[in-house]
DSSP file (Angstrom, degrees, kcal/mol; ACC not computed):
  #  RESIDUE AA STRUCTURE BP1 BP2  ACC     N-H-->O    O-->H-N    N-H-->O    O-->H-N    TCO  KAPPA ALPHA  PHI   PSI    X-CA   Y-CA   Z-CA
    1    1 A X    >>        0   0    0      0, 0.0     4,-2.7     0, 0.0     3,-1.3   0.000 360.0 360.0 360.0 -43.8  159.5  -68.0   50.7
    2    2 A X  H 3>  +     0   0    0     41,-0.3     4,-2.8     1,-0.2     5,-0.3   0.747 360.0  62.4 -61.7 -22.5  156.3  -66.4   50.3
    3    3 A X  H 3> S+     0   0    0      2,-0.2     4,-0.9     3,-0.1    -1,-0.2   0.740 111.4  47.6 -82.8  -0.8  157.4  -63.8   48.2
    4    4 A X  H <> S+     0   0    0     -3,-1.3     4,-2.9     2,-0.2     5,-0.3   0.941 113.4  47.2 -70.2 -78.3  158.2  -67.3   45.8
    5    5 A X  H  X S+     0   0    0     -4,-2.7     4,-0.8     1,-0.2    35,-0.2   0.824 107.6  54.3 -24.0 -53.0  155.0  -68.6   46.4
    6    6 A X  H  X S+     0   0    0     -4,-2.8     4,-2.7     1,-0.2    -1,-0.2   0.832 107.1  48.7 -85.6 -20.5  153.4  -65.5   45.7
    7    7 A X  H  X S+     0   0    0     -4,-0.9     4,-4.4    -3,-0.3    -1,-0.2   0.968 107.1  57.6 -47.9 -53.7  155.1  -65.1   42.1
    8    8 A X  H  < S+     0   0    0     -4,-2.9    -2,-0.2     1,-0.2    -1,-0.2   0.747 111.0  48.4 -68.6  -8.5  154.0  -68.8   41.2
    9    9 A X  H >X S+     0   0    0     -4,-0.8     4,-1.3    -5,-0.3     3,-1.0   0.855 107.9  50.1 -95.6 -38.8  150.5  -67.6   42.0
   10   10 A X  H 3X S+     0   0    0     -4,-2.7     4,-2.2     1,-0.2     3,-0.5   0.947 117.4  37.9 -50.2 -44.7  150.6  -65.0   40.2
   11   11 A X  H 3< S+     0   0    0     -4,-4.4    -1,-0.2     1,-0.3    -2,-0.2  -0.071 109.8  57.8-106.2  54.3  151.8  -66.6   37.4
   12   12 A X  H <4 S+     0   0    0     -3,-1.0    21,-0.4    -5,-0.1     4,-0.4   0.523 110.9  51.3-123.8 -37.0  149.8  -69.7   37.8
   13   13 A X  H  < S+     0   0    0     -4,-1.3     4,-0.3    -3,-0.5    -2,-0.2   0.702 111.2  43.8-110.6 -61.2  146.8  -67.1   37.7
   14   14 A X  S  X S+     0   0    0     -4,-2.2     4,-1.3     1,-0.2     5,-0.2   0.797 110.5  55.0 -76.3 -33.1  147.8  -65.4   34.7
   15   15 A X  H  > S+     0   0    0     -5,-0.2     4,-2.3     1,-0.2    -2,-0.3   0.843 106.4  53.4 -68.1 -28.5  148.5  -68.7   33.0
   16   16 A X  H  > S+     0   0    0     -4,-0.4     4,-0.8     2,-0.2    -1,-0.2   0.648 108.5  48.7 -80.1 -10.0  145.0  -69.9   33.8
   17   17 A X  H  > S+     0   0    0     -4,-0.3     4,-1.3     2,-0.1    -1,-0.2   0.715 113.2  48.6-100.6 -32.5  143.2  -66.7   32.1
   18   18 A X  H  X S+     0   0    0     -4,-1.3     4,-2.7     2,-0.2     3,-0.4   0.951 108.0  45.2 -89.8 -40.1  145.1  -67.0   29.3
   19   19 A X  H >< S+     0   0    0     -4,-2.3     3,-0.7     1,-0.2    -3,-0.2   0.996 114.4  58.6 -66.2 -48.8  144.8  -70.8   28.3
   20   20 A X  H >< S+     0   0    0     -4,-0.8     3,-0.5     1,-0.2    -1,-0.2   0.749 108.4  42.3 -49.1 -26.0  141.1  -70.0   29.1
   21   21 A X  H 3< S+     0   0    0     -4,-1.3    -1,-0.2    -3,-0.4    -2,-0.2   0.947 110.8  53.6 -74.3 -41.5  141.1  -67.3   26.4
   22   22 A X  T << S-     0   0    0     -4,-2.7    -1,-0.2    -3,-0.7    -2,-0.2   0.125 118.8-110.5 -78.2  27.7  143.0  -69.3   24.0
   23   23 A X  S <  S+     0   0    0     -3,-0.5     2,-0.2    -5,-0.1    -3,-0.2   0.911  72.0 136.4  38.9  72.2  140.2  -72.6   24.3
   24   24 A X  S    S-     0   0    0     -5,-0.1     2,-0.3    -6,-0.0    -1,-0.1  -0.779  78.6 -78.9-142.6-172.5  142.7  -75.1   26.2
   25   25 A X        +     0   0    0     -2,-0.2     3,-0.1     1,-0.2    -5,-0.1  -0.595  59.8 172.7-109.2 128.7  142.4  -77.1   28.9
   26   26 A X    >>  +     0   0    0     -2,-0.3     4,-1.8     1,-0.1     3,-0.6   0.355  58.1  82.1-121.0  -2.7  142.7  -74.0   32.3
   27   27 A X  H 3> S+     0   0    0      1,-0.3     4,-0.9     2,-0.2    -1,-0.1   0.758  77.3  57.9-112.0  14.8  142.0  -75.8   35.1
   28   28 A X  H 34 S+     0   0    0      2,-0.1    -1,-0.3     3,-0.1    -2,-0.1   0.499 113.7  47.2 -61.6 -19.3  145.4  -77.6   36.1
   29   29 A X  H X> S+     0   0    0     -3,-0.6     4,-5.0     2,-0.2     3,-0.7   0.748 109.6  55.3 -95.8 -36.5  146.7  -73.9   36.2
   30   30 A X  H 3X>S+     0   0    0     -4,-1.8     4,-5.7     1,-0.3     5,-0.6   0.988 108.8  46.5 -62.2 -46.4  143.7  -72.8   38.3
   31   31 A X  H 3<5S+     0   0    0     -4,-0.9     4,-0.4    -5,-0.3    -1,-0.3   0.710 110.4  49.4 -54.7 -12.0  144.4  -75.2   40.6
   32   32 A X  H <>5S+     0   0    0     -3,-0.7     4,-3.0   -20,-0.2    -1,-0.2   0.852 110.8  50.1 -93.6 -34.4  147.8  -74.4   40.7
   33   33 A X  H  X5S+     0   0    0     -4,-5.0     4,-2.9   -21,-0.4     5,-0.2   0.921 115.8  49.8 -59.0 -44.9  146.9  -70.4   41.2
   34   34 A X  H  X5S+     0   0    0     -4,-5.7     4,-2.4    -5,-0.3    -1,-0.2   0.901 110.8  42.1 -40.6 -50.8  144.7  -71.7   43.9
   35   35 A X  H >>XS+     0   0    0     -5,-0.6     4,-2.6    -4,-0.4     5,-0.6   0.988 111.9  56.7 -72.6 -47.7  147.3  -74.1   45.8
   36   36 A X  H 3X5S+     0   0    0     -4,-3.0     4,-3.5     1,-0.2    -1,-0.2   0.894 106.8  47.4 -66.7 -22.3  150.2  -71.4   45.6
   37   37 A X  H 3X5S+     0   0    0     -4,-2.9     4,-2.2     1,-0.2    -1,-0.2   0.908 111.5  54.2 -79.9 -15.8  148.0  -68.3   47.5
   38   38 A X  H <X5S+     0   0    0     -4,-2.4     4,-1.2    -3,-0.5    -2,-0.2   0.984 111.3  40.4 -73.4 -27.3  147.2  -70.8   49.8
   39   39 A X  H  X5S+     0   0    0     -4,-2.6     4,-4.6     2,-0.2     3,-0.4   0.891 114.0  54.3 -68.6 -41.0  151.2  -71.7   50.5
   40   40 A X  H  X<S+     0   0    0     -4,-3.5     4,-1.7    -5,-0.6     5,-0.2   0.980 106.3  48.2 -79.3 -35.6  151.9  -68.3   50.3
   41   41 A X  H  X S+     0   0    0     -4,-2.2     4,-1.7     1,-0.2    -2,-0.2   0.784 119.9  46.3   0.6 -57.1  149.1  -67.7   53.3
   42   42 A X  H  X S+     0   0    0     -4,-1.2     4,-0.8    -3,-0.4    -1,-0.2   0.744 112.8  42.9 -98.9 -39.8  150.9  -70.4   54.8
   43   43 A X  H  X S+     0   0    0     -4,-4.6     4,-0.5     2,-0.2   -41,-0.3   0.705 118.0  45.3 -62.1 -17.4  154.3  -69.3   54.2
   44   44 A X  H >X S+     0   0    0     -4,-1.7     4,-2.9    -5,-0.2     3,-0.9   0.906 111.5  57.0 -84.7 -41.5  153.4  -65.5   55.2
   45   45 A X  H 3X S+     0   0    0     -4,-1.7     4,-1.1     1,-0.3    -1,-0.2   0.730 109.6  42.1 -81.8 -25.8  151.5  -67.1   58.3
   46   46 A X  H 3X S+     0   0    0     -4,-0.8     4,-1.4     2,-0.2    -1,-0.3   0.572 106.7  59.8-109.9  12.7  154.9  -69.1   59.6
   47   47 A X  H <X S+     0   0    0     -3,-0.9     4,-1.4    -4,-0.5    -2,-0.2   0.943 106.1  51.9 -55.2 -74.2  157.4  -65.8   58.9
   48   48 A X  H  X S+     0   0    0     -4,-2.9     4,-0.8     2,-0.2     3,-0.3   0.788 110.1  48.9 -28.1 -55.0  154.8  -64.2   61.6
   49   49 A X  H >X S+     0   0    0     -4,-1.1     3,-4.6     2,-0.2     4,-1.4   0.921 105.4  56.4 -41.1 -92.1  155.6  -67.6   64.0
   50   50 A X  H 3X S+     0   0    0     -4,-1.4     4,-3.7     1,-0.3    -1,-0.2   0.545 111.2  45.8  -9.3 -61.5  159.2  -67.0   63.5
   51   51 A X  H 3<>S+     0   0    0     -4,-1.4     5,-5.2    -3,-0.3    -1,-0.3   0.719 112.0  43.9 -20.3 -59.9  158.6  -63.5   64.9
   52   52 A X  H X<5S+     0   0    0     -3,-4.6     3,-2.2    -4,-0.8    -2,-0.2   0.941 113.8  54.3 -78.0 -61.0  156.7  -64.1   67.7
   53   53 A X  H 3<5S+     0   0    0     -4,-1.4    -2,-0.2     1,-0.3    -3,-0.1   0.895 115.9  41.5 -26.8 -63.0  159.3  -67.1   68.4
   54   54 A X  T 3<5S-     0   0    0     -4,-3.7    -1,-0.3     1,-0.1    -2,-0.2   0.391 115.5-120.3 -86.3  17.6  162.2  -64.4   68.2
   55   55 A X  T < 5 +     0   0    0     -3,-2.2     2,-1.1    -5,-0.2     3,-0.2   0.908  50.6 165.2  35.1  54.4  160.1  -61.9   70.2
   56   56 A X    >>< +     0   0    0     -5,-5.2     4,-1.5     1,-0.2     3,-0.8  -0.400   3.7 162.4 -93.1  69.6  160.2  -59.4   67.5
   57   57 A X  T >4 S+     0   0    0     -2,-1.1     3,-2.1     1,-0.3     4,-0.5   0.876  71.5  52.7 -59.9 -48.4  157.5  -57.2   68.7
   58   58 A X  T >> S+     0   0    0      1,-0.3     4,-1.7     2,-0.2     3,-1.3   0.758 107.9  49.5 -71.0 -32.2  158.5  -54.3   66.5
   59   59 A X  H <>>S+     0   0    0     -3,-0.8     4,-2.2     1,-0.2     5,-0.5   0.775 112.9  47.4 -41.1 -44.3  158.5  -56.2   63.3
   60   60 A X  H <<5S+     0   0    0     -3,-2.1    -1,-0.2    -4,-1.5    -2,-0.2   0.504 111.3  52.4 -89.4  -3.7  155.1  -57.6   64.2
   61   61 A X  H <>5S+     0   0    0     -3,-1.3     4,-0.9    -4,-0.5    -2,-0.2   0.949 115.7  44.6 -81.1 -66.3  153.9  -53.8   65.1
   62   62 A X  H  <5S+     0   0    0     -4,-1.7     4,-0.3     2,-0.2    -2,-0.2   0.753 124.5  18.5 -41.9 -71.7  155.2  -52.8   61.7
   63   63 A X  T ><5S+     0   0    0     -4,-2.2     3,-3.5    -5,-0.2    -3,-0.2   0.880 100.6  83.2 -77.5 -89.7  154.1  -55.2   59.1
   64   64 A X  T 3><S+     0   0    0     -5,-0.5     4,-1.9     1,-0.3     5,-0.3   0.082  90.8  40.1   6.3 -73.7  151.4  -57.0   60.5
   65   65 A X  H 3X S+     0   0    0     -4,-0.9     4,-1.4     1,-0.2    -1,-0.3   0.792 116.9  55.0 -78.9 -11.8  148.4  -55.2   60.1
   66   66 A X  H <> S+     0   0    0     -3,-3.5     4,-1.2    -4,-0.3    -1,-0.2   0.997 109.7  43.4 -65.4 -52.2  149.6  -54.2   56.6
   67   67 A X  H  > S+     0   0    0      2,-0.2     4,-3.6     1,-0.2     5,-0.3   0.864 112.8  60.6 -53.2 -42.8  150.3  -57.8   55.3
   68   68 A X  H  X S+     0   0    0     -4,-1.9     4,-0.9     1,-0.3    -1,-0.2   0.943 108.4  34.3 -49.2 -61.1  147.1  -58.6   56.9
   69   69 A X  H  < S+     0   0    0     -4,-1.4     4,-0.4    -5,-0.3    -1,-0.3   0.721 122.0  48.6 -85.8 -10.7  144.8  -56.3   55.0
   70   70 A X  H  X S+     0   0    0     -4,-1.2     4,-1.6    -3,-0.2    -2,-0.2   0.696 106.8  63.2 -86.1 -18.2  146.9  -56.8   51.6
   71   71 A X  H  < S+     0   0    0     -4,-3.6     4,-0.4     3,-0.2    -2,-0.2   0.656 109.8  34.0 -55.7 -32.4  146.7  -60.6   52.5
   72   72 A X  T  X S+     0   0    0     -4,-0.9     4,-1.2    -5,-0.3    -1,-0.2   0.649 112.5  58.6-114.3   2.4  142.9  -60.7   52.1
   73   73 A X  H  > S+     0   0    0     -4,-0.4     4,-3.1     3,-0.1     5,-0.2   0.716 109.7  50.7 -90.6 -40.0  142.7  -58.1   49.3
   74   74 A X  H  X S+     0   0    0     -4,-1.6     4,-2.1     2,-0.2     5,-0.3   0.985 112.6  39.7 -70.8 -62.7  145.0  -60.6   47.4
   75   75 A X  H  > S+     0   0    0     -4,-0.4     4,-1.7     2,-0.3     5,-0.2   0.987 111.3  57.2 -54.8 -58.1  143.0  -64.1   47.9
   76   76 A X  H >X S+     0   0    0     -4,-1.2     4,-3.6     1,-0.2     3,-1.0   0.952 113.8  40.0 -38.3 -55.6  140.1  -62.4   47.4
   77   77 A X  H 3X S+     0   0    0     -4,-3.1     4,-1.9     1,-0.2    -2,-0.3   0.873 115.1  51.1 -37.0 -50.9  141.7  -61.4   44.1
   78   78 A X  H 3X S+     0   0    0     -4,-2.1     4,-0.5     2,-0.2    -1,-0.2   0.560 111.0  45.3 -71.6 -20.6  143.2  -64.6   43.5
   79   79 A X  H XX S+     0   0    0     -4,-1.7     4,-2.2    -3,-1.0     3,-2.1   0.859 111.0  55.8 -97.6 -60.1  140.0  -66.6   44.0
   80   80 A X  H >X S+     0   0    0     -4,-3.6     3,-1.1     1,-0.3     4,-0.6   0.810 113.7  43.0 -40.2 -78.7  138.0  -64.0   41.7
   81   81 A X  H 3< S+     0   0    0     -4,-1.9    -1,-0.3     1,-0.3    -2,-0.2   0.205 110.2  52.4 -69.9   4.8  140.5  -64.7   38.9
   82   82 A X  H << S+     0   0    0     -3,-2.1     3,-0.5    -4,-0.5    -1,-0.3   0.703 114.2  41.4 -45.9 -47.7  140.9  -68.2   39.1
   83   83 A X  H << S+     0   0    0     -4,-2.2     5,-0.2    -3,-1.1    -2,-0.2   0.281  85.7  86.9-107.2  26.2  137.6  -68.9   38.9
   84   84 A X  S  X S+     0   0    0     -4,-0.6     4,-2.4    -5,-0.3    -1,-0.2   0.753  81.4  63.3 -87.0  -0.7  136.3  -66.7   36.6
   85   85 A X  H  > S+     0   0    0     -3,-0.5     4,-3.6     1,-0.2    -1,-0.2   0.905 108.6  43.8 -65.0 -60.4  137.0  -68.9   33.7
   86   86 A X  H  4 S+     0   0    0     -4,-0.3     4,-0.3     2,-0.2    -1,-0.2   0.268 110.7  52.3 -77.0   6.2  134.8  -71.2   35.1
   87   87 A X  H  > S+     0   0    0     -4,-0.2     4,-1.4     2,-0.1     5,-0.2   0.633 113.2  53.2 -99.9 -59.6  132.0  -68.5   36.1
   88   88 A X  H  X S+     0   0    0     -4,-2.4     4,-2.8    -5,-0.2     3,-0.5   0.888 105.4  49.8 -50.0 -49.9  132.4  -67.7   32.6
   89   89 A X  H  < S+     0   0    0     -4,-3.6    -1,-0.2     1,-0.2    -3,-0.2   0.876 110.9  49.7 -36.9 -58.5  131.9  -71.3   31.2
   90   90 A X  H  > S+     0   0    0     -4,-0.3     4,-1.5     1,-0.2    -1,-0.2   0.567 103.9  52.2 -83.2   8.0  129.0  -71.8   32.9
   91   91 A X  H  X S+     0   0    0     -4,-1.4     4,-2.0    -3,-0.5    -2,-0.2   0.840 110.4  59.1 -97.0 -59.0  127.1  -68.6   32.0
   92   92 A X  H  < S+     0   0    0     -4,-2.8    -2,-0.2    -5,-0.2    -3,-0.1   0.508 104.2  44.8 -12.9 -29.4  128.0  -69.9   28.5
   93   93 A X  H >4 S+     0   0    0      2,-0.1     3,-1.6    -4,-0.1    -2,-0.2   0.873 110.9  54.5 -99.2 -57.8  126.2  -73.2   28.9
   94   94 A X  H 3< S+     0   0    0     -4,-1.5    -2,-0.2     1,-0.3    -3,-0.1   0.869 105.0  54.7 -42.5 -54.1  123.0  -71.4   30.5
   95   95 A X  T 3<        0   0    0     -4,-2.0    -1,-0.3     1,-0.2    -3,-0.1   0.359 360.0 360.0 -51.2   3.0  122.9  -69.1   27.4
   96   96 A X    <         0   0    0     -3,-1.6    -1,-0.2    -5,-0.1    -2,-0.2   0.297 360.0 360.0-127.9 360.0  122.8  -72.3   25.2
């Protein structure tokens, strides 16, 4: 499920940079990039559960600290490019 999530954010993400390029309306898409890294967060975070539940220490050895550190390299990402449209806007308005 996360690896779902994390498609629609991606392309929730990409859709939101691009309507912002073409001058349309970007921030239903941001919002959308937004909500889906948090679901996948939230989806990544109850796989881990599952784990723990089925006392799959080697699983949790294995992945874990990888997902972890690609997990916060990714949001960050995911928050930077959502809202740079809107970074952009207003640095646009100041100049004016």
């Amino acid at each position: 499920m996360w690896f779902l999530f994390g498609l629609l954010a991606i392309t929730a993400t990409g859709a939101n940079l691009f309507l912002y390029a073409t001058g349309k309306d970007y921030r239903l898409a941001m919002a959308l990039g937004l909500s889906f890294t948090a679901l996948t967060i939230a989806a990544d975070y109850s796989m881990v559960a599952s784990w723990v539940r089925a006392e799959d220490w080697s699983a949790l050895a294995d992945v874990v600290p990888i997902i972890a550190t690609a997990l916060w390299i990714l949001t960050i990402l995911s928050i930077l490019l959502n809202i740079s449209p809107l970074l952009l806007e207003y640095k646009n308005t100041q100049k004016r």
